[in-house]
C-alpha positions in Angstrom: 56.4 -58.2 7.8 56.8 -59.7 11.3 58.8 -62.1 12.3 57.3 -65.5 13.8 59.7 -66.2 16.0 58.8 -62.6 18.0 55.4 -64.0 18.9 55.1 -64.8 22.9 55.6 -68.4 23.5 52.4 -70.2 24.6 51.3 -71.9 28.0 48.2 -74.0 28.4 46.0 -73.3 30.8 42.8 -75.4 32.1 39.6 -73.9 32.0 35.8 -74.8 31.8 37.1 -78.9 31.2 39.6 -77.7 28.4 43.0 -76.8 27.8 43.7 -73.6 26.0 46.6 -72.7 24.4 47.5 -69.0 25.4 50.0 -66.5 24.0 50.4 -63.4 27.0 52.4 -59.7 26.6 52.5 -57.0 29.4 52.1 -59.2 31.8 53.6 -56.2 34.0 50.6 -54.4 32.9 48.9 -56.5 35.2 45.5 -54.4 36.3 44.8 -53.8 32.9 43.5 -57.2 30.8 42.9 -56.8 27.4 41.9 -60.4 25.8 42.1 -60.6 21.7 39.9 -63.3 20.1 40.2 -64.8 16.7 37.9 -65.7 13.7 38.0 -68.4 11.6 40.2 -70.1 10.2 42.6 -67.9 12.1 44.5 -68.3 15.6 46.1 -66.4 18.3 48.6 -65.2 16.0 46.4 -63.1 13.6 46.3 -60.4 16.5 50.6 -60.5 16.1 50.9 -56.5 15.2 48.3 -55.6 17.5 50.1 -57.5 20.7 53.2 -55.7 21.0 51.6 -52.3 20.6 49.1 -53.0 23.2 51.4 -54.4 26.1 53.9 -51.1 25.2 51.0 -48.7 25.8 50.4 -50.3 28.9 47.9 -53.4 28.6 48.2 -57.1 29.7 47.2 -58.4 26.8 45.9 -62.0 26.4 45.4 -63.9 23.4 43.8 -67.6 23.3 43.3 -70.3 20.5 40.2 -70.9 21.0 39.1 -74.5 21.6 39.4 -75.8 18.3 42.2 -74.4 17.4 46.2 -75.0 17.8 47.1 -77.1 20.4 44.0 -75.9 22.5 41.6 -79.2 23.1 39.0 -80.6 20.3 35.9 -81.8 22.0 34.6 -84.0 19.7 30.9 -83.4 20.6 29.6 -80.7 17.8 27.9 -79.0 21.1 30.7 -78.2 22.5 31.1 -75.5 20.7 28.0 -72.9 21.3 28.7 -70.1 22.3 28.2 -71.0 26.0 31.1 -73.0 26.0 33.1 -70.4 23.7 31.9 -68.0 26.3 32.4 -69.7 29.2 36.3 -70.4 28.0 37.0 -67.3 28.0 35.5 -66.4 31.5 37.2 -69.2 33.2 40.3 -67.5 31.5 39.5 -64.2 33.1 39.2 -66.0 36.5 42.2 -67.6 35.9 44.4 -64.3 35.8 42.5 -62.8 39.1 40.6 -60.3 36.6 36.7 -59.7 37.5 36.2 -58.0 34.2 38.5 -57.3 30.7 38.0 -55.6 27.4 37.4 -57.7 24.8 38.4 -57.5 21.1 36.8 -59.9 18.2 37.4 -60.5 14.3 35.2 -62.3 12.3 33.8 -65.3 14.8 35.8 -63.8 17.5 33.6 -60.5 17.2 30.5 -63.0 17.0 32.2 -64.8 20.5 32.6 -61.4 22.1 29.1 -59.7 21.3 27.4 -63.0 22.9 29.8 -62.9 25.8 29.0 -59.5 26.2 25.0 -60.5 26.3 25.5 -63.4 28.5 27.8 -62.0 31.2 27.9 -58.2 31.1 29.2 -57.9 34.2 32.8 -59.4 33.1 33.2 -57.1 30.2 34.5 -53.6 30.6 34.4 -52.9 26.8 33.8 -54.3 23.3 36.2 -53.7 20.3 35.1 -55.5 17.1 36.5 -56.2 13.9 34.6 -57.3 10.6 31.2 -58.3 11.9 28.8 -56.6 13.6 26.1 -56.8 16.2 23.6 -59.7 14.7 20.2 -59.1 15.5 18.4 -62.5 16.9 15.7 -62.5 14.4 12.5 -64.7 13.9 13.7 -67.2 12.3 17.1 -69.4 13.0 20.4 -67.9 11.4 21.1 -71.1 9.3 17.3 -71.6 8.3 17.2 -68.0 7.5 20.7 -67.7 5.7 19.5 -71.2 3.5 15.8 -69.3 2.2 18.2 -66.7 1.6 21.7 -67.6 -0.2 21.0 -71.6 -1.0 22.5 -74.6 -0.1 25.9 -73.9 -1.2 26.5 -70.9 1.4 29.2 -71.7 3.2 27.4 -71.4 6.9 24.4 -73.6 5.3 27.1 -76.2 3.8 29.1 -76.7 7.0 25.9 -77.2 8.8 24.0 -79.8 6.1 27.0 -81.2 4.5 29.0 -82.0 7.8 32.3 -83.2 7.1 32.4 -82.8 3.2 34.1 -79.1 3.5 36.5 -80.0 6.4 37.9 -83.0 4.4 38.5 -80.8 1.5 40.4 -78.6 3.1 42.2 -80.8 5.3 43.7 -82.2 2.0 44.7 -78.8 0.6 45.6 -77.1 3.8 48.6 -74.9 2.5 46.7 -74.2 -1.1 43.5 -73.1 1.4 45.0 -70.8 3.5 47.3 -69.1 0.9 44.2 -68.4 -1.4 42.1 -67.2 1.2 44.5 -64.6 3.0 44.5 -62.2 0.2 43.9 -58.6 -0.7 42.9 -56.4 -4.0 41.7 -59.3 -5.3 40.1 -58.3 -9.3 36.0 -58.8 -8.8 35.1 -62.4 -10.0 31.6 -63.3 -11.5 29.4 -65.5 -9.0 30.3 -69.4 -9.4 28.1 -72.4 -8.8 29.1 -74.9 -6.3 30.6 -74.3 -2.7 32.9 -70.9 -3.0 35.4 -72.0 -0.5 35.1 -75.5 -1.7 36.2 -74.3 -5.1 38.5 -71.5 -3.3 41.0 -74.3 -1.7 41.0 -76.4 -5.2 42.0 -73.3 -6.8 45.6 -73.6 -8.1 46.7 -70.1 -8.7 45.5 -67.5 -6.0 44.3 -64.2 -6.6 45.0 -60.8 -5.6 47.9 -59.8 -3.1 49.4 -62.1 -0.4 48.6 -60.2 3.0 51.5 -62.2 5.3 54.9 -63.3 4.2 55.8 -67.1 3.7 56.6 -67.2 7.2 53.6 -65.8 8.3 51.8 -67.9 6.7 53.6 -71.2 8.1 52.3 -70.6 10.8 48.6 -70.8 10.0 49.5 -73.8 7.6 51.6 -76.0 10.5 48.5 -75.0 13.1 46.0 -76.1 10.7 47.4 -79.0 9.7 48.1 -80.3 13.6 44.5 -79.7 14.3 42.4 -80.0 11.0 39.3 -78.1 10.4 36.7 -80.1 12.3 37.0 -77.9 15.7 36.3 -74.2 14.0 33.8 -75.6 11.6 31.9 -77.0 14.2 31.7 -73.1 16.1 29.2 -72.8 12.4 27.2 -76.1 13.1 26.3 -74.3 16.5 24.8 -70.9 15.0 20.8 -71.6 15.4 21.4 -73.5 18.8 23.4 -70.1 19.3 20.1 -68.7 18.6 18.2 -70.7 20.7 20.5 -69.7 23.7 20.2 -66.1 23.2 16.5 -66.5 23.2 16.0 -64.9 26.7 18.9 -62.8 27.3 18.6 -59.1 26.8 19.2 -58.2 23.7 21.1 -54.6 24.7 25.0 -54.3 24.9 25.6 -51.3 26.9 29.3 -51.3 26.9 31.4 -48.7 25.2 31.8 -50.3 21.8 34.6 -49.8 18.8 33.0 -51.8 15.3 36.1 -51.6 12.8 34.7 -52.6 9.3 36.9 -52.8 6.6 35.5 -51.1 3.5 35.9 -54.2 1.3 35.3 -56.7 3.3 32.5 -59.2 1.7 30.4 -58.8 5.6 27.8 -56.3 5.3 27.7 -53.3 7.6 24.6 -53.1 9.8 22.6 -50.3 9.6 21.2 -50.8 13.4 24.1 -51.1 14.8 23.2 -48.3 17.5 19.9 -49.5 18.3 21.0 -52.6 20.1 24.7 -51.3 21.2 23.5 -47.4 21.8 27.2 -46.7 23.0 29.2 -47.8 19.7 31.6 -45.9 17.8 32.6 -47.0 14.1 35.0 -46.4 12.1 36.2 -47.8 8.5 39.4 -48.4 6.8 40.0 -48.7 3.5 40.9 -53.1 3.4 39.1 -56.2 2.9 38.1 -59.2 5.5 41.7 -59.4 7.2 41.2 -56.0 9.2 43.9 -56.2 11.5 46.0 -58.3 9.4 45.5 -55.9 6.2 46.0 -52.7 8.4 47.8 -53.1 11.3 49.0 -49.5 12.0 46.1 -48.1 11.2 44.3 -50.6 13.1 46.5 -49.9 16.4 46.4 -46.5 15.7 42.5 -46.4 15.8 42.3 -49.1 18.4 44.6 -46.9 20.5 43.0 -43.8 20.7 39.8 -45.0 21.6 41.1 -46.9 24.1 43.1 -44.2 25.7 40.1 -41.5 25.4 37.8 -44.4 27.4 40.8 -44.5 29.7 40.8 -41.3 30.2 37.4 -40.6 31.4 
């Protein structure tokens, strides 16, 4: 397990109208950015095993809290939070540290930031490396509006975005019970439930499966989350069809060098076109659930690593 108190110690910086909190290794790598962003409900720190092995093999690696998140600002406007802003954050960041372009790891919304980064300004990403979720095709019809048809009301993405408030609240009042139910692994196979899963999830008394961080670890997350609340990362869901709206016009081709890291358990579906909007991906799977990085961090660095240095190399 990893001890909290070896995690860099943040500085805020100002970008794009907010502040972001910002947790930096390697900086003597400079010349080499590597910029780590998280999913939800996570923070900087979920990338903790992955931060010391990239600055030792040589990278400056960079890891925000999103706005939303920690002690990086909360706009309160719900629109502050498409993935223009989210995007633009993180460019002002790379203009902050002098860098024209970076390589840019996601998991889970993180992954979802970086591909639309990646569509909107090509030119300031080197590479793509991302965990849990894959490319999303911009379909016909909006995400939410086509997630609703498909799973119901009481999907989670379709809840947060027609019952705003009613989830945040929830978990808000059972922050620590949230969290330590929901950063699990091996967890038996339940039946279906009606009502909202993650609703239900952080009401739950007695978690299932495997713990995946130590009581420490997890103190973090719980002391984070209960500074900022929910509201912030929610509201990155209750932008997903305007998402779609912004993406309308951009072309829809990544042609980066791309790692997609799925974990074989994980409850996120693999995509099976996966090459036919990001033609220069590489995949590879490892045996874990959601929490990639989190659930697998040697193997993770390990396969991280080696693509990295054989990109490098070329």
């Amino acid at each position: 397990m990893f001890d909290p108190a070896d995690f860099p110690k943040p500085t805020l910086v100002s970008v794009n109208g907010v502040e972001l909190e910002v947790f930096e290794a390697g900086r003597q790598n400079a010349g080499k950015p590597i910029v780590l962003c998280h999913g939800w409900p996570e923070h900087a720190f979920s990338w903790r095993h992955q931060v010391p092995a990239l600055a030792a093999a040589g990278y400056h690696v960079i890891v925000p809290n999103q706005r939303g998140y920690g002690n990086s600002s909360r706009p309160a406007e719900v629109t502050n939070y498409d993935i223009e802003h989210l995007s633009g954050d993180l460019i002002a960041l790379l203009d902050h540290y002098g860098y024209e372009d970076a390589t840019f790891v996601g998991h889970d919304w993180g992954a979802f930031v970086v591909w639309g980064l990646t569509l909107l300004h090509p030119g300031r990403v080197n590479k793509v490396i991302n965990l849990s979720l894959p490319y999303q095709v911009r379909g016909e019809k909006p995400w939410v509006e086509l997630m609703e048809e498909m799973f119901g009301g009481d999907f989670y993405f379709v809840h947060f975005n027609r019952q705003p408030g009613v989830a945040d609240a929830v978990f808000e009042d059972h922050t620590f019970q949230f969290l330590r139910n929901l950063y699990r692994k091996n967890e038996p196979p339940r039946e279906p439930q009606p009502g909202m899963a993650l609703i239900e999830l952080a009401r739950a008394e007695k978690p299932l499966g495997e713990p995946i961080m130590s009581d420490g670890e997890l103190a973090v997350l719980v002391s984070a989350f209960e500074s900022s609340g929910f509201t912030g990362g929610i509201n990155w869901y209750r932008n997903l069809d305007r998402n779609w709206r912004l993406l309308a016009d951009v072309d829809p081709i990544i042609q980066q060098p791309t790692l997609m890291i799925y974990g074989d358990r994980d409850v996120i579906a693999k995509s099976e076109r996966l090459t036919d909007f990001v033609p220069n991906a590489e995949t590879v799977s490892l045996d874990c659930g959601h929490w990639i990085q989190q659930e697998k961090p040697k193997e993770t660095n390990q396969v991280i690593l080696n693509w990295l240095g054989r990109r490098d190399a070329t």
